[in-house]
N, CA, C and O atoms as CSV, one atom per row, in Angstrom:
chain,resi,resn,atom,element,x,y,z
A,1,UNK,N,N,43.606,54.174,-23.965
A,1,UNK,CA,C,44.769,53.486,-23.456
A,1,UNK,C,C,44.782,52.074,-24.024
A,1,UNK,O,O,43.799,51.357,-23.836
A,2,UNK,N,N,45.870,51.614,-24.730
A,2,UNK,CA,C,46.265,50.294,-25.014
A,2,UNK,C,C,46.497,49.427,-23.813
A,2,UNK,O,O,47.265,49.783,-22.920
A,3,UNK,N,N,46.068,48.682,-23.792
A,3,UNK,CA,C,46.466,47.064,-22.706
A,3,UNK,C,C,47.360,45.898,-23.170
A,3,UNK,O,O,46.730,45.168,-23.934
A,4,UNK,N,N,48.482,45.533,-22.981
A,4,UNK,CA,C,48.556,44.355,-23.576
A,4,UNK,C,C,48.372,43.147,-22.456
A,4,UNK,O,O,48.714,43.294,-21.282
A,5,UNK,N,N,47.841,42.053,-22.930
A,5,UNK,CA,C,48.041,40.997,-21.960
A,5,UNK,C,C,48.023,39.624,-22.796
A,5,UNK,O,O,47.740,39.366,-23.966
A,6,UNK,N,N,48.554,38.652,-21.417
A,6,UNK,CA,C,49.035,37.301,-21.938
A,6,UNK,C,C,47.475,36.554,-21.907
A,6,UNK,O,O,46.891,36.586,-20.824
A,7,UNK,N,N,46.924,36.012,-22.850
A,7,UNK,CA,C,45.669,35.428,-23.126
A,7,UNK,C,C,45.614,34.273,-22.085
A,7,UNK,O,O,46.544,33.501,-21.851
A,8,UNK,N,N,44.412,34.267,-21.506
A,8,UNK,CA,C,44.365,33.117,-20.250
A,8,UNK,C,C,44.852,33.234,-19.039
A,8,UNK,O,O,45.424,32.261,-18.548
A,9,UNK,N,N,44.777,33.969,-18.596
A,9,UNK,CA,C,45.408,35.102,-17.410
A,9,UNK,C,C,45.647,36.241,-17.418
A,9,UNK,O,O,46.324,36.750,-18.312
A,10,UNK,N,N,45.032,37.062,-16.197
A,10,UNK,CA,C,44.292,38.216,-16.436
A,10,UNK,C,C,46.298,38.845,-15.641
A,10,UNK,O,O,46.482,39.171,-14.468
A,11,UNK,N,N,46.947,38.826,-16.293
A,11,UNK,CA,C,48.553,39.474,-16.132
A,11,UNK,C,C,48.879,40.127,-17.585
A,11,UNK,O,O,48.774,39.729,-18.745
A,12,UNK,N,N,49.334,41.344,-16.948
A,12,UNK,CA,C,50.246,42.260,-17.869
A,12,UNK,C,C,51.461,42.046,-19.208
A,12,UNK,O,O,52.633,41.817,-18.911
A,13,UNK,N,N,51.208,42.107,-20.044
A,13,UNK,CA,C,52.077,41.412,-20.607
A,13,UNK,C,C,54.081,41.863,-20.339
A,13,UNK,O,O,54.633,42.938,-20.105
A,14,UNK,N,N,54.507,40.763,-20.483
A,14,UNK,CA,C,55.485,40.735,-19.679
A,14,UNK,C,C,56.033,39.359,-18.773
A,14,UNK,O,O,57.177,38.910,-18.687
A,15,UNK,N,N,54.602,38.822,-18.062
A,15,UNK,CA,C,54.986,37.603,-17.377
A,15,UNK,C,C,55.385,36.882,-17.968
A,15,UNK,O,O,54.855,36.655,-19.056
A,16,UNK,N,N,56.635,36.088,-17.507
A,16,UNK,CA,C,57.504,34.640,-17.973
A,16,UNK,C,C,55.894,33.555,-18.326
A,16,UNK,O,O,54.997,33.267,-17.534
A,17,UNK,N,N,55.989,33.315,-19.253
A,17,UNK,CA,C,55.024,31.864,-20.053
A,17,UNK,C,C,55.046,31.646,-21.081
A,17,UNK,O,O,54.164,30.967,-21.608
A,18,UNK,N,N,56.278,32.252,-21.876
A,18,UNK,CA,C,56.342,31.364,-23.110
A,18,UNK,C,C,57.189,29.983,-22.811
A,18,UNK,O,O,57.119,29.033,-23.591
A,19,UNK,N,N,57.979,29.949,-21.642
A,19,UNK,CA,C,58.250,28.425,-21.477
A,19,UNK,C,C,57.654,27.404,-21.004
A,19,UNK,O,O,58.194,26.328,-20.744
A,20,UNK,N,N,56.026,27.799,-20.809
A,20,UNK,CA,C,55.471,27.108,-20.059
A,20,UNK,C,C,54.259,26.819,-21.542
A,20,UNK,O,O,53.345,25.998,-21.465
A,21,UNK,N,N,54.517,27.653,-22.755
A,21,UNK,CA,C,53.450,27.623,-23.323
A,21,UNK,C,C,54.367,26.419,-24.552
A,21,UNK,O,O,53.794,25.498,-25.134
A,22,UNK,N,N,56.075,26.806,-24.719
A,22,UNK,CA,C,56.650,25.890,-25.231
A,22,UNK,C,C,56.402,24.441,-24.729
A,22,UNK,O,O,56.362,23.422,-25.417
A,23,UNK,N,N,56.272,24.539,-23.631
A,23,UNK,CA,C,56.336,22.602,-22.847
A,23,UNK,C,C,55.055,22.478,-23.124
A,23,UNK,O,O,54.955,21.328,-23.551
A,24,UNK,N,N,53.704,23.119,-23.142
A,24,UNK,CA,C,52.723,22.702,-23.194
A,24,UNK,C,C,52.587,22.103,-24.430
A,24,UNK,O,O,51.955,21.048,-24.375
A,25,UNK,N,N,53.199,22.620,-26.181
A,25,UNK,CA,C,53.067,22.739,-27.103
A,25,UNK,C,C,54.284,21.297,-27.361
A,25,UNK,O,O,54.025,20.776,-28.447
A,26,UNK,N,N,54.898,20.930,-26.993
A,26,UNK,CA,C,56.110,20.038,-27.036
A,26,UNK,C,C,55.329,18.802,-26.144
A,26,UNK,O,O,55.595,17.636,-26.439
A,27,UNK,N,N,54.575,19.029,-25.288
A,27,UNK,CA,C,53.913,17.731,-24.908
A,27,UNK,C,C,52.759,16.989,-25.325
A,27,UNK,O,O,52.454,15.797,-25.336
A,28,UNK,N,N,51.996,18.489,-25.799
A,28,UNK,CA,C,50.521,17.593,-26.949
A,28,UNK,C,C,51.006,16.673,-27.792
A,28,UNK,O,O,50.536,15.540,-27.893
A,29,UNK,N,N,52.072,17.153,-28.509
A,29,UNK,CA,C,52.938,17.233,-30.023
A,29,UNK,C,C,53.712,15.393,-29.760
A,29,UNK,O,O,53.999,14.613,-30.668
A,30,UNK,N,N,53.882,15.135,-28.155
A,30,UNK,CA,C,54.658,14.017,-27.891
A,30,UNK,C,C,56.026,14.358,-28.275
A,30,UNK,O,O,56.552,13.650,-29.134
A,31,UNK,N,N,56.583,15.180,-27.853
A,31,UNK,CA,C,57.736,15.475,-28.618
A,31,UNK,C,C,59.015,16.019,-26.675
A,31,UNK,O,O,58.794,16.584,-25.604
A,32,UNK,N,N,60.176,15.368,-27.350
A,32,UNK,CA,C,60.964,15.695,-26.761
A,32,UNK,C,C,61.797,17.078,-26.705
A,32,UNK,O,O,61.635,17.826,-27.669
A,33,UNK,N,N,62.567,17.447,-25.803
A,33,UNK,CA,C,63.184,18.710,-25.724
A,33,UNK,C,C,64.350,18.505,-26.797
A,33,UNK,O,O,64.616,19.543,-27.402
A,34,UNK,N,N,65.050,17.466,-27.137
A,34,UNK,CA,C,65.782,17.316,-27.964
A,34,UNK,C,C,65.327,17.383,-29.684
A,34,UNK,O,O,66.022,17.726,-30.640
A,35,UNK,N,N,63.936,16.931,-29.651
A,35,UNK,CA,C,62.594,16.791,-30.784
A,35,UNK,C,C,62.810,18.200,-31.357
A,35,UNK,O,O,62.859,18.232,-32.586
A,36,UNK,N,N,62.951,19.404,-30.695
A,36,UNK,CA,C,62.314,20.483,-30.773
A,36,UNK,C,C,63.756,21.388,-30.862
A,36,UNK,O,O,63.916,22.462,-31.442
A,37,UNK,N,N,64.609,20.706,-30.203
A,37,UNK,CA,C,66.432,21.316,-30.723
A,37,UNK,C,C,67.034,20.967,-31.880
A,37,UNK,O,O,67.892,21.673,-32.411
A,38,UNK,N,N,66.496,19.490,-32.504
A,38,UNK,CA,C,67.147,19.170,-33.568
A,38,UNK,C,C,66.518,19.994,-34.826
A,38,UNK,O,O,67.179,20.550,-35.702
A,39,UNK,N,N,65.330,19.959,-34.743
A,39,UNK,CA,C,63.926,20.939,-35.355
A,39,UNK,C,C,64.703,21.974,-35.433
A,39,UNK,O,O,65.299,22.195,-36.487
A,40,UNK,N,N,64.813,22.620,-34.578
A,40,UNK,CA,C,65.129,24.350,-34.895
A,40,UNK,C,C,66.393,24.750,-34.683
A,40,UNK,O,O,66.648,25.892,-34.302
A,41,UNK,N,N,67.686,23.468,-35.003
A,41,UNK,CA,C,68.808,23.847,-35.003
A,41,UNK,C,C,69.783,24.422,-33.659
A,41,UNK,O,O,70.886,24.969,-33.678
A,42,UNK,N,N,69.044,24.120,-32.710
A,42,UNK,CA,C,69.844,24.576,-30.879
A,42,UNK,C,C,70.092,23.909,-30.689
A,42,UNK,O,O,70.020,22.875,-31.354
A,43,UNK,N,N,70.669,24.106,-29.376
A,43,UNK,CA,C,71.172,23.067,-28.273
A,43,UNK,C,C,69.865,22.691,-27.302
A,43,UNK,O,O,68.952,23.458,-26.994
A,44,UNK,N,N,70.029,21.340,-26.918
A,44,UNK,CA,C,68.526,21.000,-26.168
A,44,UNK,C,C,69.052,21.997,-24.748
A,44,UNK,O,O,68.238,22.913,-24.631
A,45,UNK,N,N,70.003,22.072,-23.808
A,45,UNK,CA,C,70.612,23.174,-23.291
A,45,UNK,C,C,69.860,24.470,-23.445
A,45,UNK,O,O,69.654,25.040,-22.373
A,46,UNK,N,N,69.204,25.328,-24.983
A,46,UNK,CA,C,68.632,26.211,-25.159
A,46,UNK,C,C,67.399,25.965,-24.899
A,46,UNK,O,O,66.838,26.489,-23.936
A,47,UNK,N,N,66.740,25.052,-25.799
A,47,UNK,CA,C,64.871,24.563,-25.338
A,47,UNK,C,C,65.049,24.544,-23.626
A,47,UNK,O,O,64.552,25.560,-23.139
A,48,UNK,N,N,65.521,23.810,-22.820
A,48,UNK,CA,C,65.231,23.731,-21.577
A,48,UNK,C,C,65.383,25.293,-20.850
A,48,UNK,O,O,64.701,25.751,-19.934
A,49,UNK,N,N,66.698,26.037,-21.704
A,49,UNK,CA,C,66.630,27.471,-21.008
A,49,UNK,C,C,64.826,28.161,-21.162
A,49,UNK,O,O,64.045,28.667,-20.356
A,50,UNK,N,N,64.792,27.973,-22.008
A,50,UNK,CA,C,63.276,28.812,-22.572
A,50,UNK,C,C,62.159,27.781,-21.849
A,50,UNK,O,O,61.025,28.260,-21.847
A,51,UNK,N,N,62.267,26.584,-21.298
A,51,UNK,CA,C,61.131,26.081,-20.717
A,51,UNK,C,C,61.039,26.680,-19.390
A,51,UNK,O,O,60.037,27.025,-18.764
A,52,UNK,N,N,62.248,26.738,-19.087
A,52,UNK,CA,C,62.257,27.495,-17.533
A,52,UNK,C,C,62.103,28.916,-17.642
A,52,UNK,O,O,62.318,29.680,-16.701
A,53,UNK,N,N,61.903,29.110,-18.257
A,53,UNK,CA,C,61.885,30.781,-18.776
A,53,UNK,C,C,63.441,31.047,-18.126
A,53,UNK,O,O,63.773,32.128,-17.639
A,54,UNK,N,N,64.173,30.063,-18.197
A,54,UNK,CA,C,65.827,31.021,-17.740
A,54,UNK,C,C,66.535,31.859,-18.949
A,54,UNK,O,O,67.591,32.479,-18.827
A,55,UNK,N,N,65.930,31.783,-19.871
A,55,UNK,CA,C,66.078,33.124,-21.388
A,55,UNK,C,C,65.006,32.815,-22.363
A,55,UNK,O,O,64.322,31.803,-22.210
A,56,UNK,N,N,64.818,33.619,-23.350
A,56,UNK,CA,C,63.804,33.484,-23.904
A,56,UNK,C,C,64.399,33.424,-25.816
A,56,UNK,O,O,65.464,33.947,-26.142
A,57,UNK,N,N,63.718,32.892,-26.577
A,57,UNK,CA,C,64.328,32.641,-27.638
A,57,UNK,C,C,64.265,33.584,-28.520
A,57,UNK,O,O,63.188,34.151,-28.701
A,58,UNK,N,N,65.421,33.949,-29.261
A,58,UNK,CA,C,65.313,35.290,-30.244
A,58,UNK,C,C,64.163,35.174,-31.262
A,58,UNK,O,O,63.552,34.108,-31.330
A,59,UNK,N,N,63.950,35.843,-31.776
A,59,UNK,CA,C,62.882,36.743,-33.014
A,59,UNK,C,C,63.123,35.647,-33.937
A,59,UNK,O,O,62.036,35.280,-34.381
A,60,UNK,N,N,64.071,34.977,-34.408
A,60,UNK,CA,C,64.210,34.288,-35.396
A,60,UNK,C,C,63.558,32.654,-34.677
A,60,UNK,O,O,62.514,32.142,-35.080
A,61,UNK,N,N,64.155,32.244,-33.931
A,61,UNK,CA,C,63.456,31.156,-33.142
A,61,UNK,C,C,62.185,31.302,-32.356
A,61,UNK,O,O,62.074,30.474,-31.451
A,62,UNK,N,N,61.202,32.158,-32.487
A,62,UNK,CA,C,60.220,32.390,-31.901
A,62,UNK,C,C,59.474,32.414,-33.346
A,62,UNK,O,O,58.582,31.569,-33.272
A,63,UNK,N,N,59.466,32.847,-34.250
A,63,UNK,CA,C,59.215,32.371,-35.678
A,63,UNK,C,C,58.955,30.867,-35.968
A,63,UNK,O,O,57.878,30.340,-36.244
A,64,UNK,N,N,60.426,30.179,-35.819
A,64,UNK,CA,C,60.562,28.556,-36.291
A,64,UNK,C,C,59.817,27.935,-35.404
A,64,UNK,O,O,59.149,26.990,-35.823
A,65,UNK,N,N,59.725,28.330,-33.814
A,65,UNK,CA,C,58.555,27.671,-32.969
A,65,UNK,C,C,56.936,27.257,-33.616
A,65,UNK,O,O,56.260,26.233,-33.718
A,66,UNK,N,N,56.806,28.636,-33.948
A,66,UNK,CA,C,55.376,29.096,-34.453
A,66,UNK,C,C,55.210,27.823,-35.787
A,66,UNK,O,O,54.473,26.854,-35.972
A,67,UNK,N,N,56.084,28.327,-36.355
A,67,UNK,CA,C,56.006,27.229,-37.564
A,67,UNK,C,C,56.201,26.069,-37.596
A,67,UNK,O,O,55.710,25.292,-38.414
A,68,UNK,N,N,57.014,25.774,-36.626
A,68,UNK,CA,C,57.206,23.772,-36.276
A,68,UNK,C,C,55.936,23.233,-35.210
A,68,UNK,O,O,55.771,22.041,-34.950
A,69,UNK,N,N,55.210,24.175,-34.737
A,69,UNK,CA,C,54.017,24.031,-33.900
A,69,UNK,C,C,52.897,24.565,-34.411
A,69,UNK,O,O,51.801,24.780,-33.894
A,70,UNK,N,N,53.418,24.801,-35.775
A,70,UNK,CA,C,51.569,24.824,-36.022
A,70,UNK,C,C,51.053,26.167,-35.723
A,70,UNK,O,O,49.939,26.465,-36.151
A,71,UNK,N,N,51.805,27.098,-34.966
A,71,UNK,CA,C,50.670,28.332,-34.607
A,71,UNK,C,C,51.076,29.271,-34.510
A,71,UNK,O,O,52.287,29.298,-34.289
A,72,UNK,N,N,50.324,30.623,-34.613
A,72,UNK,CA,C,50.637,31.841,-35.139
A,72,UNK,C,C,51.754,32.217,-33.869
A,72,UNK,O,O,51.987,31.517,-32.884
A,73,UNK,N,N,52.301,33.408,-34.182
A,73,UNK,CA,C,53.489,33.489,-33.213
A,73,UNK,C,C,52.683,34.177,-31.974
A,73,UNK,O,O,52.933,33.944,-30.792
A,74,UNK,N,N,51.843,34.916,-32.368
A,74,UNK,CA,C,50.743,35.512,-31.360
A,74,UNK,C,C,49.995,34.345,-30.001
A,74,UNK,O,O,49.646,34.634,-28.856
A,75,UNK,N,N,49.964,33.142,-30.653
A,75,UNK,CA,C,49.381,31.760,-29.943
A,75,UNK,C,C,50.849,31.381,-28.861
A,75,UNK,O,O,50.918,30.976,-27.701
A,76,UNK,N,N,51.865,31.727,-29.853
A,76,UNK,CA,C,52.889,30.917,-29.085
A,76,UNK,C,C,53.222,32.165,-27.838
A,76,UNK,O,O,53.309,31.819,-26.660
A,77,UNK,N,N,53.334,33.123,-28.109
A,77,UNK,CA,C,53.283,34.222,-27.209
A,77,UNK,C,C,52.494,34.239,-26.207
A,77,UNK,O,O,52.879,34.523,-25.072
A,78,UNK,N,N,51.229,33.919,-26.523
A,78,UNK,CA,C,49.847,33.929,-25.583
A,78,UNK,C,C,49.432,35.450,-25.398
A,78,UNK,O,O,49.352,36.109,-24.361
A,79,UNK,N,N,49.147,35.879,-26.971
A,79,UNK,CA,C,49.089,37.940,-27.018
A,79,UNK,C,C,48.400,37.837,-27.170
A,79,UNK,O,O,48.026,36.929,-27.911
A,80,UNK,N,N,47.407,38.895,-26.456
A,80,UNK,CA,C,46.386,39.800,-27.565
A,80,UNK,C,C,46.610,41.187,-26.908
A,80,UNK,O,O,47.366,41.465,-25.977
A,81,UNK,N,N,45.802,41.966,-27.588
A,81,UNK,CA,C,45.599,43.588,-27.707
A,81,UNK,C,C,44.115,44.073,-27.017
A,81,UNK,O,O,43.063,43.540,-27.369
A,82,UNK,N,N,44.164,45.048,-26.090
A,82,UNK,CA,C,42.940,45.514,-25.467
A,82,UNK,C,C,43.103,47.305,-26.207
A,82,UNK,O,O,44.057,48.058,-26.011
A,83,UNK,N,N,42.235,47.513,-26.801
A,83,UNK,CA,C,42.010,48.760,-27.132
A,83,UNK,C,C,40.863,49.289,-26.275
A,83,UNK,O,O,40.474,50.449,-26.412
C-alpha cells in the first residue's frame, strides 16, 4: 500500500498547508504578499487566497512558486511518498 503524506505532520495528504507553507516561505525571504504577486504575475487578492488556503494555485503557479523560492515543488507541497 502507498501512503502519501504532508512532511512534518503525521496527516494524510490532502490537508490545507500549502498556504501556510507559502507565508512561511514569503516571510524567511522578507518578502511581501504583493513581493510574490508582482513575481508571479497575480493579483496580491490571489497570494492571500492561497495563504488562507481559500484556493490553491494552479500547476503553472505552483511551478513559479518553487522557482521564485528556491525549492523543489515537492518542498513547496510538503510531499513525500511512503511505500
Amino acid at each position: 500500500m502507498i501512503r502519501f503524506y504532508c512532511i512534518g505532520a503525521s496527516v494524510p495528504y490532502g490537508e490545507k498547508m500549502l498556504g501556510k507553507k507559502i507565508k512561511e516561505l514569503r516571510e524567511e525571504n522578507g518578502l511581501k504578499q504583493k513581493d510574490v504577486a508582482n513575481a508571479l504575475k497575480v493579483s496580491p487578492q490571489a497570494v492571500s487566497l492561497w495563504k488562507t488556503d481559500g484556493a490553491d494555485p494552479d500547476i503553472i503557479n505552483i511551478k513559479k512558486l518553487a522557482v521564485f523560492f528556491n525549492v523543489t515543488t515537492d518542498e513547496l507541497l510538503d510531499f513525500k511518498v511512503e511505500l
